[in-house]
C-alpha positions as CSV (number, residue, x, y, z in Angstrom):
1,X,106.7,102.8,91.8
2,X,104.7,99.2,92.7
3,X,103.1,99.0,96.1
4,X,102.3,95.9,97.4
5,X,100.0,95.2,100.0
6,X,99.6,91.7,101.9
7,X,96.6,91.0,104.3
8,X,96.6,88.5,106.5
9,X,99.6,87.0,105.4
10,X,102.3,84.8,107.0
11,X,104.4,82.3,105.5
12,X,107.2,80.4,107.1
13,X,110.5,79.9,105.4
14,X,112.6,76.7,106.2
15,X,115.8,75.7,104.8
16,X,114.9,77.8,101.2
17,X,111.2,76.8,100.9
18,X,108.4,79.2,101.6
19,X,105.0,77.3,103.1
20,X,101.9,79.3,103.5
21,X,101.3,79.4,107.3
22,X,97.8,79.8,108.6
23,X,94.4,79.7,106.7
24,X,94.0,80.1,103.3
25,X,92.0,84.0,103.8
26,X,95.2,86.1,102.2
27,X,94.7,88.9,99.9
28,X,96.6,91.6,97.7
29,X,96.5,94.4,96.4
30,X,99.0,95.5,94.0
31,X,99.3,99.2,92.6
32,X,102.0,100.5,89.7
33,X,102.4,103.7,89.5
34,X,104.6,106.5,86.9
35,X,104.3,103.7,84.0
36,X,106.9,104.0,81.5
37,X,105.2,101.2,79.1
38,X,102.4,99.2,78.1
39,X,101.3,96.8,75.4
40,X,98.4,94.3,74.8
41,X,98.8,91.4,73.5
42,X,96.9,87.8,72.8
43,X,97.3,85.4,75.9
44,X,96.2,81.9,74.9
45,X,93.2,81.8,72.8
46,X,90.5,83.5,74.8
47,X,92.0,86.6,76.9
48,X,94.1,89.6,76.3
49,X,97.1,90.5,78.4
50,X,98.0,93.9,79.8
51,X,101.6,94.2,80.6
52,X,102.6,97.4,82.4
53,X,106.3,98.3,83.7
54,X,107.7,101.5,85.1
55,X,111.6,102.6,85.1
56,X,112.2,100.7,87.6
57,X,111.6,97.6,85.8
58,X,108.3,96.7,87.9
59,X,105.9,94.7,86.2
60,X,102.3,94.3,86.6
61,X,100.2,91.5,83.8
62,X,96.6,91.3,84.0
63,X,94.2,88.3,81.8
64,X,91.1,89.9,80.7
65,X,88.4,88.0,78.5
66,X,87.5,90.4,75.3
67,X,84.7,91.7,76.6
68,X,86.9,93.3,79.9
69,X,88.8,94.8,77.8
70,X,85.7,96.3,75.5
71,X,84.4,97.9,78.9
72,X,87.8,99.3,79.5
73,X,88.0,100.7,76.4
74,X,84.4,102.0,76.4
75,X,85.1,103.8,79.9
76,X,88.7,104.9,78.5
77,X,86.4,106.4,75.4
78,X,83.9,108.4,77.9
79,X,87.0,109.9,80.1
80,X,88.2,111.3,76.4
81,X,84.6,113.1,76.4
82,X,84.6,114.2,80.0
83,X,87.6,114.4,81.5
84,X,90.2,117.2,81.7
85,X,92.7,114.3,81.8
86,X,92.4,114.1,78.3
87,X,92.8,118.2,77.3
């Protein structure tokens, strides 16, 4: 399941093309939930993308420089040593 929240947003579509309407102050937020799969791979030469997709076939990618991805993993490592998740 994705759920996508827009703030402040407003666009204005004419004859096929969307324009942003309004100042430039938009935001999202973006949340996938039930994941089905999910892979790391190299993206360009100095991040690592995420790629997540549920049954649906929703997709969320995320760019992280290495060292994101090192504190993921470290916090991933500490919820294996606290967390019932993990049992």
């Amino acid at each position: 399941m994705l759920t996508l929240n827009l703030d402040e947003f407003m666009v204005e579509l004419k004859e096929g093309s969307i324009k942003n309407v309004g100042p430039t102050n938009k935001s999202a937020t973006v949340k996938l939930f039930e994941v089905e799969e999910a892979e790391a791979r190299a993206f360009g030469d100095k991040r690592v993308k995420l790629v997540f997709e549920d049954a649906d076939g929703n997709e969320v990618q995320v760019s992280l420089f290495p060292e994101d991805v090192r504190k993921i993993a470290s916090d991933i490592d500490a919820l294996e040593d606290d967390s019932p998740v993990f049992e």
